[in-house]
C-alpha positions in Angstrom: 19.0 -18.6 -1.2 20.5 -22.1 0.1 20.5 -23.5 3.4 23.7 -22.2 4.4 23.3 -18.7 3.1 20.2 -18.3 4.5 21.6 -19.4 8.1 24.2 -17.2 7.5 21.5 -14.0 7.2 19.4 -15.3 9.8 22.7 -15.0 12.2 23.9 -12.4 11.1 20.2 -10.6 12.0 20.1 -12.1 15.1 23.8 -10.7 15.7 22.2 -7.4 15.0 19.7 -8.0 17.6 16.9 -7.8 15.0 14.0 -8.9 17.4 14.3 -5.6 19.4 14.5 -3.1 16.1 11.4 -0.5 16.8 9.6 -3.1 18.9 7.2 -0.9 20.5 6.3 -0.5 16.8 4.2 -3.4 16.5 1.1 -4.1 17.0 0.0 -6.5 20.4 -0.2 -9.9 19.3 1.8 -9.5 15.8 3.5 -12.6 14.5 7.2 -12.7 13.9 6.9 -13.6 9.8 6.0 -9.9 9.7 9.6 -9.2 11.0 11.8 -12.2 9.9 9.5 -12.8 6.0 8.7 -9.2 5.2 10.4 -6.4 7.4 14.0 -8.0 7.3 14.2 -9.3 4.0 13.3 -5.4 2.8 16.1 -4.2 4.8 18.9 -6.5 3.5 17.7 -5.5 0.1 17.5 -2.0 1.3 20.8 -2.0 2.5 22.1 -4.0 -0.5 21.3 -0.6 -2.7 22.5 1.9 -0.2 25.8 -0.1 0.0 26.0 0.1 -4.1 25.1 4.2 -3.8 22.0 3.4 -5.9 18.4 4.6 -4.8 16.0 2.6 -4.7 12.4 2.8 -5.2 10.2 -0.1 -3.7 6.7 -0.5 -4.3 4.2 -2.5 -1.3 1.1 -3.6 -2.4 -1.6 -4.4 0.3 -5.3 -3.8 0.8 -6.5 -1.3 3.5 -6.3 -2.5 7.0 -3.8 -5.4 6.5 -1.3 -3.6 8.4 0.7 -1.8 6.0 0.6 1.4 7.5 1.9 0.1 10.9 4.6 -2.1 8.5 5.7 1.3 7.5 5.9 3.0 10.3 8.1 -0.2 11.8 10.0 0.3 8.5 11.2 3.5 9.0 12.3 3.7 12.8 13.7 0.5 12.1 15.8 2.1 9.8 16.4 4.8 11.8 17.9 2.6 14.3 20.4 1.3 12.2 21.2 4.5 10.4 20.1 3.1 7.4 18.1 6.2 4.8 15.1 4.8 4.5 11.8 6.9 4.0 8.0 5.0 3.9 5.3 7.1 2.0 1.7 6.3 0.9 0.4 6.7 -2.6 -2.2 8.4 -0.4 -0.9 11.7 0.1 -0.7 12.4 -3.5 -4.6 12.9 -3.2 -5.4 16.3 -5.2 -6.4 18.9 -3.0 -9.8 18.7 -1.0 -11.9 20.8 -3.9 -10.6 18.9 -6.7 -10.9 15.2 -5.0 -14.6 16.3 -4.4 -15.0 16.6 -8.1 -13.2 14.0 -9.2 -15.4 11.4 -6.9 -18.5 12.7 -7.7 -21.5 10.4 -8.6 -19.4 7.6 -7.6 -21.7 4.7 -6.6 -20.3 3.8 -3.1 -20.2 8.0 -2.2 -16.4 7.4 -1.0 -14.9 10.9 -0.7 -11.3 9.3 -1.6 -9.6 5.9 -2.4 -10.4 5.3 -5.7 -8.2 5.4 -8.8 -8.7 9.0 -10.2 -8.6 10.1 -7.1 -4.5 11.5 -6.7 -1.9 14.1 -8.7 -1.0 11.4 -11.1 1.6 14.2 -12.5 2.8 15.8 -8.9 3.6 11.6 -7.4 5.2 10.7 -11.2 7.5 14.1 -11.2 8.4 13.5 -7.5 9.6 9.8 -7.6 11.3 10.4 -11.0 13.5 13.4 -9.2 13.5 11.6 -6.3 15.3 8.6 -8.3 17.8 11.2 -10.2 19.2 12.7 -6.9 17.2 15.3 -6.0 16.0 16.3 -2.4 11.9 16.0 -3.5 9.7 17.6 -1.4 6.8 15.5 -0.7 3.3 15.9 -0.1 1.6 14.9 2.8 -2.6 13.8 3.9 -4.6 13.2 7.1 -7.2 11.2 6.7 -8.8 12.5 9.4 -9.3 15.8 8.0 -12.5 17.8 7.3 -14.7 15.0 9.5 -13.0 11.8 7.8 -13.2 13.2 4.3 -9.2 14.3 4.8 -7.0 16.8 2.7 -4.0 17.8 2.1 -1.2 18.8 5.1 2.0 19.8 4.7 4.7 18.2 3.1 7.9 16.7 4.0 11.6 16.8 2.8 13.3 13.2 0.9 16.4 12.5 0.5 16.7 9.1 1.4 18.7 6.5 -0.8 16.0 4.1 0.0 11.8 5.0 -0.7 9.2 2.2 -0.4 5.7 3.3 -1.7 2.0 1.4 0.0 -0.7 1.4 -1.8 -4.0 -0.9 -1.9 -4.3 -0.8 -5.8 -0.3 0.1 -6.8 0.5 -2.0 -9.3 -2.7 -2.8 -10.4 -3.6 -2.6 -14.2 -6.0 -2.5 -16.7 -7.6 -5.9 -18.0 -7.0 -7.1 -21.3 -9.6 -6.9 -23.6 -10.7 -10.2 -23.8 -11.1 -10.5 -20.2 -14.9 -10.1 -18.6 -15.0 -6.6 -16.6 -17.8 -8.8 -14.4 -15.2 -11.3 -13.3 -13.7 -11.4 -10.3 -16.7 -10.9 -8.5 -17.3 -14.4 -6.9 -16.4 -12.7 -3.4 -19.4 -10.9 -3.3 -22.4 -11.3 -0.7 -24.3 -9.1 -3.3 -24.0 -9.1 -7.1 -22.5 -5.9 -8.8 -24.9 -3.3 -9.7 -25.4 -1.5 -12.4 -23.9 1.0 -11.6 -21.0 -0.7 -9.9 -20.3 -2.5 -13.1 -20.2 1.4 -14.8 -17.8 3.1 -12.3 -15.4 -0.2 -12.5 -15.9 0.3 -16.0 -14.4 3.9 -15.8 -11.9 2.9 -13.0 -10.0 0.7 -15.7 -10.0 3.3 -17.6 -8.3 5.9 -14.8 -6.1 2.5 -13.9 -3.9 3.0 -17.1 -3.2 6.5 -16.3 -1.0 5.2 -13.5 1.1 3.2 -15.3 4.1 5.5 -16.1 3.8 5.5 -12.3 4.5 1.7 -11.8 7.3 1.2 -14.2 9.0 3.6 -12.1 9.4 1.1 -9.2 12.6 -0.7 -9.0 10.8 -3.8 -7.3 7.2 -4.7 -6.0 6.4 -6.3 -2.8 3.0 -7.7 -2.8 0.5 -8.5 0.7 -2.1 -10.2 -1.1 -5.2 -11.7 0.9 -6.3 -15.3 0.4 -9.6 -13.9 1.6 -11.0 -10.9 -0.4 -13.6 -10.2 2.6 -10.9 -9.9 4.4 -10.5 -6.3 3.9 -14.0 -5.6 5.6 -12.9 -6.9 9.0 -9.9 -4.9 8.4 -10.8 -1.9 7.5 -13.7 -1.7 10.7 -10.5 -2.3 12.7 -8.3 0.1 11.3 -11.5 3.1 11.6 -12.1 2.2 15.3 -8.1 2.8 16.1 -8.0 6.0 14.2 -11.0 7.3 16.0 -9.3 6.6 19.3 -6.6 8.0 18.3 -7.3 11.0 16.3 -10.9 10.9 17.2 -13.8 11.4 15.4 -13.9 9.6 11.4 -16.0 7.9 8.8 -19.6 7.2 9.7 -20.7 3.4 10.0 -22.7 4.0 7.2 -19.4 5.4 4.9 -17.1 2.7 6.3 -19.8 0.3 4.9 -19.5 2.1 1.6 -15.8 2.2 1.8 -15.4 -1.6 2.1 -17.7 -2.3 -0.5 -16.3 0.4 -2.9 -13.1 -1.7 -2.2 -14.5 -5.1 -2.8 -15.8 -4.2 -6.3 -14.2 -1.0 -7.9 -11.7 -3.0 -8.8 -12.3 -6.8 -10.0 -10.2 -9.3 -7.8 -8.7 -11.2 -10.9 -6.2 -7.4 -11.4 -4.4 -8.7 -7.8 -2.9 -11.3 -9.7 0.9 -8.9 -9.8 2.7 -10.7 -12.4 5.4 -8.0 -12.2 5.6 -8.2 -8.6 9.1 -9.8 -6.9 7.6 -10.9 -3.8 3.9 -12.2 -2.8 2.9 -13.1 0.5 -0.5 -14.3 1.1 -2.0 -13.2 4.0 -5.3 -14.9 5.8 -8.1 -13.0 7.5 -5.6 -13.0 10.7 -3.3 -11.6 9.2 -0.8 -14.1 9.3 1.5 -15.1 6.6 0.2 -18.4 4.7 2.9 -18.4 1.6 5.6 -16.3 0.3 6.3 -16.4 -3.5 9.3 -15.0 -5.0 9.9 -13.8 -8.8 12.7 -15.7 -10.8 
């Protein structure tokens, strides 16, 4: 984008009175690169494809507690306002139902009841976005995390018709490692060495990673939040549990949001953040604020 053009968009925004869309939205405090580098930018592209008549299916990428569910939720009444059909969803409610999840986290090292890869209805979230994206009306699922004391489960589901879906999820996108590459690595993070049995689960979470592929390749485009501060996610998740809990009251125990962080800090190794396929990557510091924004050829 030149000088010019980019002007041109920033007027033509401003015209639109774009620093009053869903306002109340935001968090207290929240810098404006969330609205004029991220929020914006999604909705010209948005807009671009409902313009054109084509759906489009847009994939965000950001660890837990960065502010990607409140980026949604912006999103979408953002939309709203301007009549534009977008939806937000999280890769999260596709978790399998309550009985099954249980089973498919067992003897996990960190005891998370959720989260990991393995953990959702790779077949229900692949046959809904690929109806979704040939016209269809989909019928979505939907999950509160606040269900059955913090554990969560399924509830409900919701119609989708929008021409415009974006997808958040803390590993989406992520793959496999190549075989040459050390399952140990990316590691340097941590306070504590992997374990054992840490190194086995991550081991098996690679494994559950490639299962999610025909997933990815779906997406038309991938947006990426990616920290500059892997610890990051520990002051961001304590954050994140302490709002829910006033909000929906009572959640995750100390001791299982200690596990949860750490589950996220070395289930997967840091090096599988590096999203060569992704379009757009904006680092984001422990404050979330917006350090540098990369953008694909």
């Amino acid at each position: 984008m030149t000088g010019t053009t980019l002007t041109r968009w920033q007027q033509q925004w401003l015209d639109r009175r774009a620093q009053a869309l869903a306002a109340d939205q935001w968090a207290p405090g929240t810098e404006s690169d969330w609205l004029w580098c991220l929020g914006l930018p999604l909705l010209s592209q948005a807009e671009q494809a409902i313009h054109a008549s084509d759906r489009l299916l847009i994939g965000l990428n950001a660890l837990p507690g960065c502010g990607k569910t409140t980026f949604g939720n912006w999103l979408q009444a953002a939309a709203t306002e301007l009549g534009d059909s977008i939806q937000v969803i999280s890769i999260d409610d596709f978790y399998l139902p309550a009985e099954q999840m249980d089973l498919a986290m067992a003897g996990n090292p960190w005891g998370v009841p959720r989260a990991l890869p393995g953990s959702h209805d790779i077949q229900l979230m692949a046959d809904c976005l690929s109806r979704w994206k040939q016209g269809e009306t989909v019928l979505m699922p939907r999950f509160d995390k606040a269900l059955r004391g913090g554990r969560g489960d399924r509830c409900g589901s919701s119609n989708c018709d929008a021409d415009v879906l974006l997808v958040e999820g803390w590993f989406l996108g992520c793959s496999p490692l190549q075989t040459n590459q050390d399952l140990s690595g990316g590691s340097d993070h941590l306070s504590a060495p992997l374990t054992a049995a840490e190194l086995s689960f991550r081991r098996r979470v690679q494994t559950e990673l490639s299962r999610y592929q025909p997933i990815w390749d779906q997406f038309d485009t991938l947006w990426q939040l990616a920290a500059t501060d892997f610890n990051a996610p520990e002051r961001w998740k304590r954050q994140q549990e302490m709002t829910q809990q006033k909000e929906r009251g009572p959640g995750l125990s100390e001791s299982a949001v200690t596990a949860f962080i750490r589950m996220i800090q070395t289930a997967i190794p840091a090096t599988s953040y590096a999203l060569n396929q992704a379009s757009v990557v904006i680092d984001l510091d422990p404050e979330r604020r917006f350090r540098r924004i990369r953008v694909a050829p």
